[in-house]
C-alpha positions in Angstrom: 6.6 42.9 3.1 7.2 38.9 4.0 7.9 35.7 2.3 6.4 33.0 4.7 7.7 29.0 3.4 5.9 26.8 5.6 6.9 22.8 5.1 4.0 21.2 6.0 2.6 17.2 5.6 0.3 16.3 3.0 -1.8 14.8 4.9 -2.3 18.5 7.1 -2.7 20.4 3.7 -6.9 20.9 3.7 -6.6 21.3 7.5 -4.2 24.4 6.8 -5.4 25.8 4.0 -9.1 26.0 5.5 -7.7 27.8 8.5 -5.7 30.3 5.8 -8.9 31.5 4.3 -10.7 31.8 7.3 -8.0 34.6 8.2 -8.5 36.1 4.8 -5.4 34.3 3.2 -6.7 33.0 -0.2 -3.5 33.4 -2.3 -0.3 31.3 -1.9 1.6 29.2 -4.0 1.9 25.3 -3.3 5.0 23.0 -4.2 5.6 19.3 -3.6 8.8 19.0 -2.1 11.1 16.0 -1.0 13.8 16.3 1.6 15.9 14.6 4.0 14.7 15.0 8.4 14.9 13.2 11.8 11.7 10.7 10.1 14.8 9.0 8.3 12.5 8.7 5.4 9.1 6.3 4.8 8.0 3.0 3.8 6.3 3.0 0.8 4.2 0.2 -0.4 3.3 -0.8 -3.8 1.8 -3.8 -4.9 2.1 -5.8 -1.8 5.4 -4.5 -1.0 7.5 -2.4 0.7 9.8 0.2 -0.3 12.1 2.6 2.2 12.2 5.8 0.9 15.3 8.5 1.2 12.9 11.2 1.3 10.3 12.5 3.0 7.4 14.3 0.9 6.6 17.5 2.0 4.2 19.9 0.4 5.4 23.8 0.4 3.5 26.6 0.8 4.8 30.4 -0.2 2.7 33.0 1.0 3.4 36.9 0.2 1.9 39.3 3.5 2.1 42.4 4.7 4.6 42.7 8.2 1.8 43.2 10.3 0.1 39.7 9.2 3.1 37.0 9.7 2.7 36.4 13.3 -1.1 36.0 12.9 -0.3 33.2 9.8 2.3 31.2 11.7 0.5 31.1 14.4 -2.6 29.7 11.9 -0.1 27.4 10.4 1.2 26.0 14.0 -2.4 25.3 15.0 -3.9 23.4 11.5 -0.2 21.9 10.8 1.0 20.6 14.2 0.4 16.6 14.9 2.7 16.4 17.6 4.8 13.8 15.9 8.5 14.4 14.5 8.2 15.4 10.8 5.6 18.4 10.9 7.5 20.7 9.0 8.9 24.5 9.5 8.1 28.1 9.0 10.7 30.1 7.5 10.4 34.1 7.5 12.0 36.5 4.6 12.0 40.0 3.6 10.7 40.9 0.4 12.0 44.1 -1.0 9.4 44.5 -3.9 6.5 43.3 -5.5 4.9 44.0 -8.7 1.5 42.7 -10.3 2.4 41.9 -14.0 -1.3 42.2 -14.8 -2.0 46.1 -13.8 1.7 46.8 -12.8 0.7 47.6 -9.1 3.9 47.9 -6.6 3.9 46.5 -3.3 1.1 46.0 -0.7 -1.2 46.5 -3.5 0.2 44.0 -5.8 -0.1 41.0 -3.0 
């Protein structure tokens, strides 16, 4: 089993998450997220004026797969999530050593 983070923009989220579920990926968790990259932060504008921010707000999505499904999701999440400009995010990979449904207490695979 696999961990997939993916750091994507806001503005990419509908575009991503629509080409999840059409590969049968309904389930993930979703985080707003601030961080530091090579944008050097945005302008923000409020009221009439404008604010440089430190940060860079990201949104963060967690999804729990089976091995044989990453490659087919990153490659998902490279397609709906790339703009070409400097600031599209990353995909980070982890092993997972076990999974349990607190509902039914299912163990693994099943439990994702």
């Amino acid at each position: 089993m696999k961990k997939i983070e993916a750091i994507i923009r806001l503005s990419r989220f509908d575009t991503v998450r629509d080409a999840l579920a059409e590969i049968g990926v309904r389930f993930f968790t979703l985080k707003e997220v601030k961080g530091f990259g090579l944008q050097q932060g945005e302008k923000l504008v409020y009221r009439g004026s404008v604010y440089d921010a430190d940060y860079i707000a990201r949104l963060q999505i967690d999804i729990l797969t089976t091995s044989d499904k990453v490659d087919q999701i990153i490659e998902t999440i490279l397609e709906s999530g790339r703009t070409g400009e400097v600031g599209d995010g990353k995909i980070s990979v982890y092993d997972v050593q076990q999974v349990v449904r607190i509902r039914t207490a299912e163990q693994g695979a099943h439990a994702i």
